[in-house]
C-alpha positions as CSV (number, residue, x, y, z in Angstrom):
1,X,122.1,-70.7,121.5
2,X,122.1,-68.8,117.6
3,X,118.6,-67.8,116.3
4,X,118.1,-71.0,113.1
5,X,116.8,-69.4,109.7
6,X,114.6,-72.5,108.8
7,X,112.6,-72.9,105.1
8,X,109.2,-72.7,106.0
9,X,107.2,-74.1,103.4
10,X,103.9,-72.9,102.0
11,X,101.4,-74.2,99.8
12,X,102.1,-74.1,96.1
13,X,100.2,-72.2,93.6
14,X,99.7,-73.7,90.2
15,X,99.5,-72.6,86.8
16,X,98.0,-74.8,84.4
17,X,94.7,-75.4,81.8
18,X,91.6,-74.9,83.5
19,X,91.2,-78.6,83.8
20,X,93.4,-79.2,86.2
21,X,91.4,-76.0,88.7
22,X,94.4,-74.1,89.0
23,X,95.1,-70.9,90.8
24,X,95.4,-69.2,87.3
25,X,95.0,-70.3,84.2
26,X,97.8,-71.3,81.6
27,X,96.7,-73.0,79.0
28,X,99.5,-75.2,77.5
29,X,97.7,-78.5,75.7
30,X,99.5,-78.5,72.6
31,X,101.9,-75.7,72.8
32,X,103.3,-75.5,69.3
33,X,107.7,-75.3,68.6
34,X,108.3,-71.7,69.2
35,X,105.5,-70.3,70.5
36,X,105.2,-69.3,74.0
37,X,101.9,-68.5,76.2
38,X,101.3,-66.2,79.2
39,X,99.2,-67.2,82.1
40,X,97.0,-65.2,83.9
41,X,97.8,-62.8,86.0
42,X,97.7,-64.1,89.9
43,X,97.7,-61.7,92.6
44,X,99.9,-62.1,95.9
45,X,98.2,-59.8,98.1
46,X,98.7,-56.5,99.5
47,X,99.6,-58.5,102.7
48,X,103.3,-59.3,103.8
49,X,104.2,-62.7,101.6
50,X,107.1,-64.6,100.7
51,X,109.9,-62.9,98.5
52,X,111.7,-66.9,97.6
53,X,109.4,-69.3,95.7
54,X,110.6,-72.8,94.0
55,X,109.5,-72.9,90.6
56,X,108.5,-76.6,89.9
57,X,107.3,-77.1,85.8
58,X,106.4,-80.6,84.6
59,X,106.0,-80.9,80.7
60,X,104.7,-83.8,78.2
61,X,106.0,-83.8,75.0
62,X,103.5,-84.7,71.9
63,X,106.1,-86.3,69.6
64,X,109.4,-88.0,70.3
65,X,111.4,-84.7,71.8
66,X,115.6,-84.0,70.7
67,X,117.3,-84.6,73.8
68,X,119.1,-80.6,74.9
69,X,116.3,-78.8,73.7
70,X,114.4,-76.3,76.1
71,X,111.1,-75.0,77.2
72,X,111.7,-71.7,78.9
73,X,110.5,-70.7,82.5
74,X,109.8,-66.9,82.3
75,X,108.3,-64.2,84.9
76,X,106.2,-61.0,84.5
77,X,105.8,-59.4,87.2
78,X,103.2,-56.2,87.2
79,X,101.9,-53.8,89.8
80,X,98.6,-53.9,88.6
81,X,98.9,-51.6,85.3
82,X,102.2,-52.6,83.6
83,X,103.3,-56.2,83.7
84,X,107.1,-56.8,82.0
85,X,106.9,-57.4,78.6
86,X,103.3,-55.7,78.4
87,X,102.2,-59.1,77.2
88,X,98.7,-58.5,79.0
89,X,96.9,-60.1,82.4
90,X,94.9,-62.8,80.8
91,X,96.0,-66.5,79.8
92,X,97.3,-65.9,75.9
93,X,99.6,-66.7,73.3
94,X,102.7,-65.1,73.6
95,X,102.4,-61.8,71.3
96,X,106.2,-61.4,70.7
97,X,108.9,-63.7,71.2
98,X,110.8,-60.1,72.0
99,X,108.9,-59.4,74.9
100,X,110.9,-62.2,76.7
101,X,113.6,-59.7,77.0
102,X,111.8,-57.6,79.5
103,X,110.8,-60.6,81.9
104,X,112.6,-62.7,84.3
105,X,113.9,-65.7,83.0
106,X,113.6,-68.1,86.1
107,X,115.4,-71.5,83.8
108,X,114.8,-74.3,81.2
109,X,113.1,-77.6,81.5
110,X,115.7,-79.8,79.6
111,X,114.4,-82.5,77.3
112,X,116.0,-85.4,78.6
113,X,114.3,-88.4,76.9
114,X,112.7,-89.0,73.7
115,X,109.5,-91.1,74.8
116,X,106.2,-89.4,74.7
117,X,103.7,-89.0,76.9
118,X,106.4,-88.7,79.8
119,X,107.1,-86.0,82.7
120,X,110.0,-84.1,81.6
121,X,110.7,-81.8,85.1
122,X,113.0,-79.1,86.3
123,X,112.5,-76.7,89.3
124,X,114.3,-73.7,90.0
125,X,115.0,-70.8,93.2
126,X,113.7,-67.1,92.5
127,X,112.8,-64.1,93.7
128,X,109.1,-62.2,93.4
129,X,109.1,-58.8,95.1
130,X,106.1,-57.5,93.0
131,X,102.5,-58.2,93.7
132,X,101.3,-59.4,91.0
133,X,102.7,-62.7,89.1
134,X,102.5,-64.3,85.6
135,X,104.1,-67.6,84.5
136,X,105.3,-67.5,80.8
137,X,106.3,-70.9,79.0
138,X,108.4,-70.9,75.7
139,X,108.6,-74.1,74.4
140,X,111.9,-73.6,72.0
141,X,112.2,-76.8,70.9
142,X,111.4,-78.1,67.5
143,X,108.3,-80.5,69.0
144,X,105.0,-79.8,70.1
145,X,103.8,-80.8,73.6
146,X,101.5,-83.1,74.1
147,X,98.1,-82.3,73.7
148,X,96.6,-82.8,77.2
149,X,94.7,-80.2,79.8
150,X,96.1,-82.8,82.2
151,X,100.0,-83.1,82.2
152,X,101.5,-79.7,82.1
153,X,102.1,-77.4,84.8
154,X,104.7,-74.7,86.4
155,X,103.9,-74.5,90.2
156,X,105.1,-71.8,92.7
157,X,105.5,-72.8,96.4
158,X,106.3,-70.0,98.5
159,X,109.4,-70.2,100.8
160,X,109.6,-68.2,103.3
161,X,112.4,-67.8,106.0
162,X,111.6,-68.8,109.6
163,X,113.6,-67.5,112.5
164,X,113.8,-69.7,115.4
């Protein structure tokens, strides 16, 4: 019988305001129309992990959102000195909306409803082959989101192959 590659899946890590006791802080309560924030930095480990991780973000919108606008996914990676996009290893407002062009851009949460106060979610396949991890959010839509520390969050589950 074939070897099977199976998914084998890990526990997620989440990025979100502190008042949800995330594995890094990312502040997004009220993240203002074009403006964009960086997490903190998380570190993977010097030990063997997973290279394929499923990006999960869940957003709230403040106001009543326009149906096809986005709020970005990004990924600076950094091995320890230089992250991409030298935006800095501490949750912050995004310094430049140019600095996106040096990190990964994993996808966009489309706004698909106009309510408030509603999940709005999208989750996405990528790669991470450095050590250390940020999560960037740019909310390019014309709306606010809601202002919460308990609604909004990008989470990164860990998906390793398993040979059988």
């Amino acid at each position: 019988m074939a070897n099977l590659i199976y998914k084998a899946i890990e526990t997620a890590l989440v990025f979100a305001d502190s008042a949800q006791t995330p594995d890094a802080n990312l502040t997004l309560s009220a993240l203002a129309a074009t403006a964009g924030r960086v997490s903190a930095r998380h570190d993977l480990g010097a030990a063997s992990s997973a290279r394929q991780y499923e990006v999960r973000a869940t957003f709230q919108m403040g106001t009543a959102g326009v149906v096809g606008e986005a709020i970005d996914i990004y990924l600076s990676t950094s091995d320890g000195t230089n992250p991409d996009g030298e935006e800095g290893a501490a949750d912050a407002a995004l310094g430049s909306a140019n600095s996106l062009k040096n990190m990964h851009y994993v996808g966009s949460v489309i706004i698909d409803t106009t309510s408030t106060n509603t999940d709005i979610t999208a989750s996405f396949l990528t790669e991470i082959n450095a050590r250390y991890v940020s999560v960037v959010v740019y909310n390019s839509s014309a709306d606010a989101l809601r202002t919460d520390t308990g609604v909004h969050s990008v989470k990164l589950t860990p998906v390793p192959s398993e040979v059988q």
